[in-house]
C-alpha positions as MATLAB code, in Angstrom:
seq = 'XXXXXXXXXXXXXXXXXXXXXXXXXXXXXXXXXXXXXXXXXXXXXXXXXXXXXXXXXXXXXXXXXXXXXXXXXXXXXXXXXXXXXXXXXXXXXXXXXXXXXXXXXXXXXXXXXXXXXXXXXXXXXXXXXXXXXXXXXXXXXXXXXXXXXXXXXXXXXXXXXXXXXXXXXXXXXXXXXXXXXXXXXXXXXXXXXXXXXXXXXXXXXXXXXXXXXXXXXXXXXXXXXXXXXXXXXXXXXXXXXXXXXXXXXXXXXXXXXXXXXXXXXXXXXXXXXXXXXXXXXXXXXXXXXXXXXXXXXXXXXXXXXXXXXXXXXXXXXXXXXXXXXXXXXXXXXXXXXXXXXXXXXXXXXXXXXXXXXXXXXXXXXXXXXXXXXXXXXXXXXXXXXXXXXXXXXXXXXX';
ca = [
      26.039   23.720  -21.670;
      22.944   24.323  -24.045;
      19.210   23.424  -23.633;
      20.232   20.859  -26.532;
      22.648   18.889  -24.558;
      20.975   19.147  -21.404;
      19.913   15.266  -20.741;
      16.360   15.107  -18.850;
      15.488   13.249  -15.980;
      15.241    9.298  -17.023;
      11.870    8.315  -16.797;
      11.021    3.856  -16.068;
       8.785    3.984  -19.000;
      11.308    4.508  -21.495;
      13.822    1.744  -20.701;
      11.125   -0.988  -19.215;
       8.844   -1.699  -22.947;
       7.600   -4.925  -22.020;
       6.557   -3.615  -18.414;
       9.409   -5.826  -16.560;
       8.724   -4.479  -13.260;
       5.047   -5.475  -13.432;
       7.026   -8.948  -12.846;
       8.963   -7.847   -9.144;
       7.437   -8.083   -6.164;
       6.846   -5.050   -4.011;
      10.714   -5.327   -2.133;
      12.241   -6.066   -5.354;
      11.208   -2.586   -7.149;
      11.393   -0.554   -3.649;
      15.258   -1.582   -3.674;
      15.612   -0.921   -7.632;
      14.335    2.319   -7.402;
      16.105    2.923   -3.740;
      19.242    2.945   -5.872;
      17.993    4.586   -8.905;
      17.903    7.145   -6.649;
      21.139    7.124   -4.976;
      22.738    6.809   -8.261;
      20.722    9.843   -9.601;
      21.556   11.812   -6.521;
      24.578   11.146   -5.388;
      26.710    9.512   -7.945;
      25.665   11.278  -11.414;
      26.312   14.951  -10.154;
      30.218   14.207   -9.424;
      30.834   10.821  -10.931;
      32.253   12.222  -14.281;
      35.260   14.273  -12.607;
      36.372   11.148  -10.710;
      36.457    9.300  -13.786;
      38.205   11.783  -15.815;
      40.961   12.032  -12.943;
      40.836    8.436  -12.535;
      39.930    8.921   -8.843;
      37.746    6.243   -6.788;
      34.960    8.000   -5.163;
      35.906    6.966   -1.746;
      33.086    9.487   -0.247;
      30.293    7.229   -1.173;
      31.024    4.710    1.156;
      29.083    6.098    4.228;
      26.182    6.786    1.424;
      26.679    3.016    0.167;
      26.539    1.269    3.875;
      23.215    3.766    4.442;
      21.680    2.285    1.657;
      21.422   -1.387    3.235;
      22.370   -3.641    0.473;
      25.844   -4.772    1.417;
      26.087   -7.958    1.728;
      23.153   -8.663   -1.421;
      21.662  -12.148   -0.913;
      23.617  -13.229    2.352;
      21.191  -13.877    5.379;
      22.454  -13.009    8.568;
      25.771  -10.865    9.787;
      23.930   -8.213    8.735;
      23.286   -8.612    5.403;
      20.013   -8.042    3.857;
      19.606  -11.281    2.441;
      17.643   -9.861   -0.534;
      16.419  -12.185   -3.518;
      18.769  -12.691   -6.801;
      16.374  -10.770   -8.661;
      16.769   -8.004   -5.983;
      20.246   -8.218   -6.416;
      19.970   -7.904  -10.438;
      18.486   -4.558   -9.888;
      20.776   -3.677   -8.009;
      23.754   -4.379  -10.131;
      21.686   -3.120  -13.259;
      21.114    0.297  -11.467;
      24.469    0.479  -10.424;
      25.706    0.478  -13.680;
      23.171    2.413  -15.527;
      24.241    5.430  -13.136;
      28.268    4.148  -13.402;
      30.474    1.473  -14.541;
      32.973    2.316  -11.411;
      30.855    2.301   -8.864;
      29.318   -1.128   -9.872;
      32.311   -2.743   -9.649;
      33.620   -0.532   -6.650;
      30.681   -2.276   -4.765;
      30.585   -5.309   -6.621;
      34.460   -6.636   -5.663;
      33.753   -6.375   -2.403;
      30.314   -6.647   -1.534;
      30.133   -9.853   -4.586;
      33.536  -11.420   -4.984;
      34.720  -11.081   -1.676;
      31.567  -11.583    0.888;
      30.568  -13.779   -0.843;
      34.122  -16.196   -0.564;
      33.608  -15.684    2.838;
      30.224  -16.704    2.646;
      30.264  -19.541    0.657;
      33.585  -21.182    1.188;
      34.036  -19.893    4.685;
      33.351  -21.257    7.840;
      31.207  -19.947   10.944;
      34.103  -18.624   12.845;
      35.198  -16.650    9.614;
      31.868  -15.487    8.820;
      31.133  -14.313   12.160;
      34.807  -12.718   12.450;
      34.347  -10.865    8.454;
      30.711  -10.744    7.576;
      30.012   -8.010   10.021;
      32.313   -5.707    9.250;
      32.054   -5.596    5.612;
      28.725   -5.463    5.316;
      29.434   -2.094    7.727;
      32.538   -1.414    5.001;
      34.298   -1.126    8.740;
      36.726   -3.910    6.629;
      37.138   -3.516    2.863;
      37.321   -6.811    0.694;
      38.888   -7.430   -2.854;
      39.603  -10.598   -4.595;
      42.610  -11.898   -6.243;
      42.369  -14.400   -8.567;
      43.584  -13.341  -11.905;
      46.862  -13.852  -12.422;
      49.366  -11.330  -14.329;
      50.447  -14.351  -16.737;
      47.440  -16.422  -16.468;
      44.506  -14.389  -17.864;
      41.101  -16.427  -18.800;
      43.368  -19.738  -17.401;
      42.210  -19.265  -13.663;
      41.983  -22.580  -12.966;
      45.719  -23.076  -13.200;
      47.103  -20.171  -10.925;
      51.097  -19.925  -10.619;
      50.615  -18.116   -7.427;
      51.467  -20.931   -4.789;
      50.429  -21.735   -0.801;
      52.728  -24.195    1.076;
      52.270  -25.012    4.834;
      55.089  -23.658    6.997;
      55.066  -25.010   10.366;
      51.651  -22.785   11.660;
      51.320  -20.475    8.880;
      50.670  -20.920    5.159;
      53.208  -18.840    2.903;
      52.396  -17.968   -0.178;
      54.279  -16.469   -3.665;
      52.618  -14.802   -6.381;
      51.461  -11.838   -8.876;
      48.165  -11.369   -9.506;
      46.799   -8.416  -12.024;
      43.175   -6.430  -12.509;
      42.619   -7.259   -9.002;
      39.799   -3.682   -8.100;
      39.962   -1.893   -5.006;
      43.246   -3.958   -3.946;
      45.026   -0.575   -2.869;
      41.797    0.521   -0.663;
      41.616   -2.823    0.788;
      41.592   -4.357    4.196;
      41.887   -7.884    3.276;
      41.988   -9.927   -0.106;
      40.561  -13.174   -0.814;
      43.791  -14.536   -2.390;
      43.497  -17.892   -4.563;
      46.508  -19.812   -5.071;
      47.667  -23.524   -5.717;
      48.354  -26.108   -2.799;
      51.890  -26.828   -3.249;
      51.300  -30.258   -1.221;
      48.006  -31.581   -3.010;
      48.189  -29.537   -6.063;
      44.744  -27.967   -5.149;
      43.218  -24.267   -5.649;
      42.703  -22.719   -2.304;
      41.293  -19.709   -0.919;
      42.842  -17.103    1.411;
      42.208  -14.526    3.662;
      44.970  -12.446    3.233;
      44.934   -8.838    5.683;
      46.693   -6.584    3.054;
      48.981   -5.436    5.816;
      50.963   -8.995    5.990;
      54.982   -8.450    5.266;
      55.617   -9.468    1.304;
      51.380   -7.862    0.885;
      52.246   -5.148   -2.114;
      49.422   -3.413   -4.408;
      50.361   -1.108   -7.041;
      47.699    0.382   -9.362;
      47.466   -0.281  -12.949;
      47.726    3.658  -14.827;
      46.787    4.135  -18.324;
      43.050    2.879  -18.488;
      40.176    3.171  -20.726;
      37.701    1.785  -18.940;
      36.040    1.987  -15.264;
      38.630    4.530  -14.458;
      37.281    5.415  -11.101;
      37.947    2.077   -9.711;
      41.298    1.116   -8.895;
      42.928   -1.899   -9.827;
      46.144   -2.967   -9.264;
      48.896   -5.330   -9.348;
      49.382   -7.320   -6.649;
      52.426   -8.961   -5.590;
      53.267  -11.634   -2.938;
      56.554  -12.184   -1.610;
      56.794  -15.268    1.164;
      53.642  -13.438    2.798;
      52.866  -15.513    5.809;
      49.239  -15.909    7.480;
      48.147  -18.285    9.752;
      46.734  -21.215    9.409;
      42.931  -20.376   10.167;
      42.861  -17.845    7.205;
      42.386  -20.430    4.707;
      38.705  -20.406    3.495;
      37.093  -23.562    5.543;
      35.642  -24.845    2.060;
      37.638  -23.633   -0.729;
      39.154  -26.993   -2.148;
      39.697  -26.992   -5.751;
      38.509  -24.598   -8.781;
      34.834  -25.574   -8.312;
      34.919  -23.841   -5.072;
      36.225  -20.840   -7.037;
      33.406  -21.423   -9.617;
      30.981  -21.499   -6.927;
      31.294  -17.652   -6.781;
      31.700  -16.809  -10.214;
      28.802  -18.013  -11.290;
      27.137  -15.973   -8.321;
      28.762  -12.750   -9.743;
      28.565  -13.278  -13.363;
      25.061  -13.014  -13.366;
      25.431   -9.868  -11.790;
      27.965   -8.909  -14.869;
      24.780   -9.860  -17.327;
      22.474   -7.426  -15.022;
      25.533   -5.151  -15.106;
      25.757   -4.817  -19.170;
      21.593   -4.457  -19.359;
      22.270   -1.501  -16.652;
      24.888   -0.062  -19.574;
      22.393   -0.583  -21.925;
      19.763    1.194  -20.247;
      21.739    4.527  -19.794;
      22.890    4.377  -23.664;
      19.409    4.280  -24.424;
      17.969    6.954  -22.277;
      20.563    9.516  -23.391;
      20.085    8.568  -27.135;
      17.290    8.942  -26.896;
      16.264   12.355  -24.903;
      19.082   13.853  -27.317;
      17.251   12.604  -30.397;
      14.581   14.368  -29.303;
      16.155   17.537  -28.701;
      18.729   17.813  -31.505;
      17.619   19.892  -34.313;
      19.209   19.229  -37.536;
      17.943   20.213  -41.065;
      14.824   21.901  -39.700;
      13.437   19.221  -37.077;
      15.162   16.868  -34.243;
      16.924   13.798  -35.461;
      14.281   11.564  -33.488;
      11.990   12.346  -36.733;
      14.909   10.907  -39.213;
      14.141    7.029  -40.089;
      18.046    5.598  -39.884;
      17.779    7.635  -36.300;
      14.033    5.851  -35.732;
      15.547    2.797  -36.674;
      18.624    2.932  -34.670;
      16.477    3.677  -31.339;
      14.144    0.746  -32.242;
      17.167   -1.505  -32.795;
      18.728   -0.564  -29.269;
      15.371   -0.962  -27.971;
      15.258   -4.614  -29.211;
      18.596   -5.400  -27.810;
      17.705   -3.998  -24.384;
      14.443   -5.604  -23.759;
      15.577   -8.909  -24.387;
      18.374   -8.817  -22.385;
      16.203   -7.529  -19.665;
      13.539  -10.475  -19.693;
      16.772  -13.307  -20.494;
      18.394  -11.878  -17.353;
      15.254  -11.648  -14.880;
      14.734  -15.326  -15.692;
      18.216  -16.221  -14.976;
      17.717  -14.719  -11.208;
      14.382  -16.437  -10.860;
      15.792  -19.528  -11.794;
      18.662  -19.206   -9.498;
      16.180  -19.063   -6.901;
      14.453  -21.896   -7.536;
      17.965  -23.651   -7.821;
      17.994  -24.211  -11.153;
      20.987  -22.601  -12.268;
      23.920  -24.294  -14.270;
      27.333  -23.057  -15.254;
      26.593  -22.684  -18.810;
      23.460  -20.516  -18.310;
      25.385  -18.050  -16.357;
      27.780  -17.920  -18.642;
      25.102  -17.695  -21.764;
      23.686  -14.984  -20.194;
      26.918  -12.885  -19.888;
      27.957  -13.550  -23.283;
      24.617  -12.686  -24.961;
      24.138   -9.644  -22.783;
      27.926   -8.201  -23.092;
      27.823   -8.542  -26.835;
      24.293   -6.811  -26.771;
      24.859   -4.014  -24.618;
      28.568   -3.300  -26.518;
      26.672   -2.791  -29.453;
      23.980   -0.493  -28.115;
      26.367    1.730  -26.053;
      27.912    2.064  -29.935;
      24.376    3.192  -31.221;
      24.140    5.502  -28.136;
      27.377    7.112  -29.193;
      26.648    7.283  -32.612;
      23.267    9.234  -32.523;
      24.890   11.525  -30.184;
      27.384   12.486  -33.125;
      30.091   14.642  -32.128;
      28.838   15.318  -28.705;
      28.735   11.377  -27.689;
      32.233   11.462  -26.836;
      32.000   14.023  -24.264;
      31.789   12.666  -20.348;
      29.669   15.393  -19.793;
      26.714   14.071  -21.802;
      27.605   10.495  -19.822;
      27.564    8.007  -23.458;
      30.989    7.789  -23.868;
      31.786    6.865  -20.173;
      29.568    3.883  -20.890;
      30.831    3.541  -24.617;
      34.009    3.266  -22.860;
      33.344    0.922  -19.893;
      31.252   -1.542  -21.690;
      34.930   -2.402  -23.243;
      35.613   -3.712  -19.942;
      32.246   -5.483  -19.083;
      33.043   -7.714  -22.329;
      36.144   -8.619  -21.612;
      36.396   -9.395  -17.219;
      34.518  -12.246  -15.261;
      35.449  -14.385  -18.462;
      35.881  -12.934  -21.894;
      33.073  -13.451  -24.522;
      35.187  -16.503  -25.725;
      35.248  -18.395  -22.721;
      31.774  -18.178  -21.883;
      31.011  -18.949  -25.082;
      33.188  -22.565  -24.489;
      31.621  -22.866  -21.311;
      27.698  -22.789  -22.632;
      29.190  -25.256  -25.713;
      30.439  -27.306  -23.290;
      27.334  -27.723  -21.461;
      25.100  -28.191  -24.735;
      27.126  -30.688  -26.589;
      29.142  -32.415  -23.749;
      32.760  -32.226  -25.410;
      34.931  -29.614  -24.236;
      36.975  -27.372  -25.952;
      39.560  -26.502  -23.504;
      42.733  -27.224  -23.720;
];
């Protein structure tokens, strides 16, 4: 590859304008840049061959459990019980190094943990916590269902009480890291009071089958899979303690879709370190590209973008902190940011030329990616409905 295409090492100053870290306190940018450099390390060198083979990189985990921040803002069970900001950078770092890996820790470290967490009680937090946050037991989380898309709230996947187990009947779809699994947090509806409930499922139960989804686009070195459930019977103590009705299920997607809004500013933040390093070094018509105006003003624009997602997200995590998070500003903030960052990984591209759509200059995996980010832990649409909603009072849900 040529001095030209070469990327150089990402330096804070370029991404952080408005000096966003003077704003962390001292634990909150030890553990961003803890991961900046685990992600620099250990994930950039050999992340693009495991994406192109649509591979998950399995031989992180060790790497990921030595890192200490399984488990994110849990206290106790050893977890680290780091801040929500903390746990922005983390998911913005994450992503800035890879899309895959985000949501390879994400499923089960977020959406699954935190079930347990939340909606669990003692005995099943003492009995799970542990071990995941060692990755000794592997989480994913299946709520999406293959017919039901952004309609979660409705699942067709049932539970009915059988003597001393509950037996349940479904197909769920998109469902990450379901074929690496040990258990999955399975959602499904109460055939006797009509009720979402949550399930610990071990993915070794009789009727438990995952089969991966081929063909994608997007975060191709995670897995996800199809996941089908055929009279799979668990006992009766594997029903999440606290998981009665959607808003329990709401509960911990608005916990993880703020990490999505961290995850899209991480996304950014790549697109706009490689644009511009390569602007700098790409000579065209006798000087690089970064003296051009539509190139200036492209950078400038993506710069805009970026640093206003940045600040809109860091206040979200302080305010879920001080426990003054709502629905609808989780879901503004994912909106906003997704939409932002889509267009900025498109800029990246774009001043990259040609070369952008290469995985070995690292754009297009995120040009590619983001197409996921917009569309999973609601699309655009729905948390747009869900921030109208809130504002006006009237919903616009079926």
């Amino acid at each position: 590859m040529s001095d030209i295409l070469r990327t150089a090492p990402m330096t804070l100053e370029s991404t952080d304008y408005y000096n966003m870290d003077d704003l962390l306190t001292e634990q909150e940018r030890e553990v961003r840049y803890r991961v900046r450099e685990f992600m620099r390390t250990e994930v950039e060198p050999i992340i693009n061959g495991y994406w192109e083979r649509a591979e998950m990189p399995l031989e992180l985990i060790p790497k990921l459990v030595a890192l200490g921040i399984t488990g994110g803002q849990i206290f106790g069970y050893g977890c680290p019980g780091l801040s929500n900001v903390a746990m922005g950078m983390i998911a913005m770092e994450l992503a800035r190094g890879d899309a895959s890996v985000s949501t390879f820790f994400g499923v089960h470290s977020g959406l699954a943990m935190l079930s347990i967490a939340l909606l669990g009680s003692e005995e099943q937090r003492q009995q799970y916590l542990p071990k995941m946050a060692r990755w000794e037991t592997i989480g994913c989380f299946g709520l999406t269902e293959a017919r039901g898309g952004s309609d979660a709230s409705h699942p067709e996947t049932t539970a009915k009480r059988v003597g001393d187990a509950w037996v349940l009947n479904g197909n769920k779809r998109w469902i990450g890291l379901a074929a690496h699994a040990d258990i999955c947090i399975v959602w499904a509806k109460n055939e006797e009071t009509g009720k979402v409930n949550g399930f610990i499922v071990p993915t070794n139960t009789p009727g438990y089958k995952a089969v991966p989804i081929e063909g994608k686009i997007a975060k191709r070195a995670v897995i996800n899979c199809d996941i089908y459930l055929d009279n799979v019977a668990i006992p009766l103590e594997n029903k999440l303690e606290n998981a009665n009705g959607f808003r329990s299920t709401a509960l911990v997607l608005g916990a993880t879709r703020i990490g999505v809004a961290w995850e899209a500013v991480g996304h950014a933040m790549a697109a706009y370190e490689y644009a511009l390093d390569y602007s700098k070094r790409r000579m065209q018509f006798g000087k690089p590209i970064a003296g051009y105006q539509l190139t200036q003003a492209k950078l400038v624009n993506m710069l805009g973008k970026l640093t206003s997602m940045q600040l809109m997200t860091l206040r979200l995590s302080q305010l879920i902190d001080a426990g003054k998070i709502t629905e609808g500003k989780a879901s503004l903030a994912k909106a906003h940011n997704t939409a932002e960052a889509r267009e900025v990984v498109a800029l990246g591209r774009e001043i990259l030329g040609g070369n952008g759509i290469l995985l070995e200059n690292h754009v297009a995996r995120h040009f590619a990616d983001m197409e996921a980010v917009f569309t999973y832990e609601g699309t655009h649409d729905i948390n747009t409905l869900v921030v109208g909603r809130e504002i006006t009072g009237i919903s616009a849900f079926a």
